[in-house]
N, C-alpha and C positions, 0 to 999 in steps of 0.2 A: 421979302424974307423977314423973320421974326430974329431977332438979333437977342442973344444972350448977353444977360450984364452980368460984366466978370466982378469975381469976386463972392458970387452968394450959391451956397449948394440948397439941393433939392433934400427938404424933409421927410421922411415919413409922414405920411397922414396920421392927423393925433384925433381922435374921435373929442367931441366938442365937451367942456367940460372937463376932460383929460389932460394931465401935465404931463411935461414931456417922460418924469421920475414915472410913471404908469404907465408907458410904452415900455422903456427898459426893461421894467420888472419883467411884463409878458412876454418879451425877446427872451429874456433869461428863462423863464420856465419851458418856453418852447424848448429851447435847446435842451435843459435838465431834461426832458420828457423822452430821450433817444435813449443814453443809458440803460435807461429804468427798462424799457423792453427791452431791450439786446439783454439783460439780466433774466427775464423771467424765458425770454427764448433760450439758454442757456440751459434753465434751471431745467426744463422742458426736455431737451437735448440728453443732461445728463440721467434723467428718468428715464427714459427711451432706453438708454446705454444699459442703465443698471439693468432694467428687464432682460433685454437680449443676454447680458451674463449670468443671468440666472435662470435661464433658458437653456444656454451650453453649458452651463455647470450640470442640471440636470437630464440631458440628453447623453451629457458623457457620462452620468453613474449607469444612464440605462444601457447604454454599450458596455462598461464593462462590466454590469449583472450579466447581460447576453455572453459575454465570451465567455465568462465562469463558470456558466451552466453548459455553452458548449463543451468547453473542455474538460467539466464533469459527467458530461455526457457523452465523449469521447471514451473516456477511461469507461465507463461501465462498458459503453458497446463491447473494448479491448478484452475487457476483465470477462465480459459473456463469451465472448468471443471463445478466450481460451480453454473456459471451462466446459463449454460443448465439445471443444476439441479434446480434450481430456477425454471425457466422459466418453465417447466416441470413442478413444483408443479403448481406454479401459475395457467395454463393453467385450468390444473384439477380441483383447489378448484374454479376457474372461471367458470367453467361446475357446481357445486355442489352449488352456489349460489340460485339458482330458489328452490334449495330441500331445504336450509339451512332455507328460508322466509316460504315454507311454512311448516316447522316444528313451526319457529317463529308465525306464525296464528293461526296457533291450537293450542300452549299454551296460547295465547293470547284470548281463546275461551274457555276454556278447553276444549279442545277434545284430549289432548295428553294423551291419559288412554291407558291400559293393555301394549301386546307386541308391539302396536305403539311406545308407550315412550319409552322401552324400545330401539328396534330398534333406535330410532331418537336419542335419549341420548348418544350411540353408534357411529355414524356417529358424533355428535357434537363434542364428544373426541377424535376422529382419526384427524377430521381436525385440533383441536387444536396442538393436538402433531404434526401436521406437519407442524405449525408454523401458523395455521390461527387467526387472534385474530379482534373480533366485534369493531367498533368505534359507536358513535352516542349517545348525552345525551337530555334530556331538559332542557334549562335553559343556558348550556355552547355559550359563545359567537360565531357568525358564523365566517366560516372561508371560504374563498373560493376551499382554496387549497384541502381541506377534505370532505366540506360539498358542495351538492347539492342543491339548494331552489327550490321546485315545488310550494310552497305557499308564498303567501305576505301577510301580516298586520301591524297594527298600534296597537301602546298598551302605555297608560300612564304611564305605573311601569316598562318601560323597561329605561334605559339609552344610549344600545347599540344596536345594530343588533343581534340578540338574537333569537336562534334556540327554538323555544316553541312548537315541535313537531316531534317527528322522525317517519316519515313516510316508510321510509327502512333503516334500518341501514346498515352502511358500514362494510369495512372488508380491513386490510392490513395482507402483510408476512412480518415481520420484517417495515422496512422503508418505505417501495412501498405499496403503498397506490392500490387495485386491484379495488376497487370502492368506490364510495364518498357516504359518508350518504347521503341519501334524504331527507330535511326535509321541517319544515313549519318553516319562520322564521317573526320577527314582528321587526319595528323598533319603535322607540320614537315616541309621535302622537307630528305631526308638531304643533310648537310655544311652545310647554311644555316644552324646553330647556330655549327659551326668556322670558317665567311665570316666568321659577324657578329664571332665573337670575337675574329678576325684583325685584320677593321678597325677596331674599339676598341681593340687593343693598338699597331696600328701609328697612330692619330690619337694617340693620348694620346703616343706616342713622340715624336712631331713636334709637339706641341704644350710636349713640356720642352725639346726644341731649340730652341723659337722665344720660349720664357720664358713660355710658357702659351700658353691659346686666346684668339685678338684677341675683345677685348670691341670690342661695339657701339657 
């Protein structure tokens, strides 16, 4: 057996030439050398990272351009949607005006008696529930945009242009107007404006001559 003498430890081998201060050092740098790459695998690591979040950043603008346009694209189909269905009633209670006047005739006559009335009573309340509603009064000022004039006249007791006959009554769905009333309408009889004014400037004259108008 080879017998160990106590007392002496085993060296590093020192390459020939070498003190033992130039083994240390190299010890030293091996170790420093671990670091330095755990640093650049790191650095690595976080490059990685940063891409992947700018990846979800923009994959989440592109979903929610997509739902934007969906739900812009919703509202139109909704918006088309309802205005075929307009257009649709419209069209129809449009077809249903020639029947609507002359139910309007024959109560205007009475002849709307037995299952006529009721029949026509019927039809008048489908169209209403389907939004149909009459315009047309006398007495109400004209308007161009609503009212129709098939007649003209002159009339002292009017002030304005003034419907004093509805000759067919109109009909809107809502705002949309599907036909304008027809009517007779009358305006002021010429110079009755320059009377009236006359005789209001010549009272109120006579009444600063006389120290105002006698109170009651």
């Amino acid at each position: 057996m080879t017998e160990e003498t106590p007392g002496f430890e085993e060296k590093p081998d020192v390459p020939s030439g070498a003190t033992a201060d130039d083994a240390e050092s190299k010890a030293a740098s091996e170790e420093g050398a671990a670091p330095a790459g755990d640093a650049n695998e790191n650095a690595g690591l976080v490059a990685q990272l940063d891409q992947v979040r700018t990846a979800l950043n923009e994959r989440t603008l592109d979903l929610q351009r997509l739902q934007a346009e969906y739900q812009n694209y919703r509202r139109r189909v909704e918006r088309d949607r309802i205005a075929v269905k307009e257009i649709a009633v419209a069209n129809l209670l449009t077809e249903l005006l020639p029947v609507l006047d002359d139910i309007g005739r024959a109560r205007d006559h009475g002849e709307l008696v037995g299952g006529f009335k009721s029949v026509a009573e019927s039809l008048e309340t489908v169209a209403a529930k389907m939004g149909l509603q009459q315009f047309g009064k006398e007495g109400e000022p004209f308007d161009p945009t609503i009212h129709e004039a098939l007649m003209h006249s002159y009339a002292p007791d009017v002030t304005e242009t003034t419907c004093v006959a509805i000759l067919q009554p109109g009909y809107r769905i809502g705002e949309r107007t599907i036909r304008p009333a027809r009517v007779a309408v009358a305006e002021p009889q010429p110079g009755t404006q320059t009377v009236k004014a006359e005789e209001s400037a010549s009272e109120s004259a006579e009444d600063k001559e006389n120290g105002g108008p006698d109170e009651g």
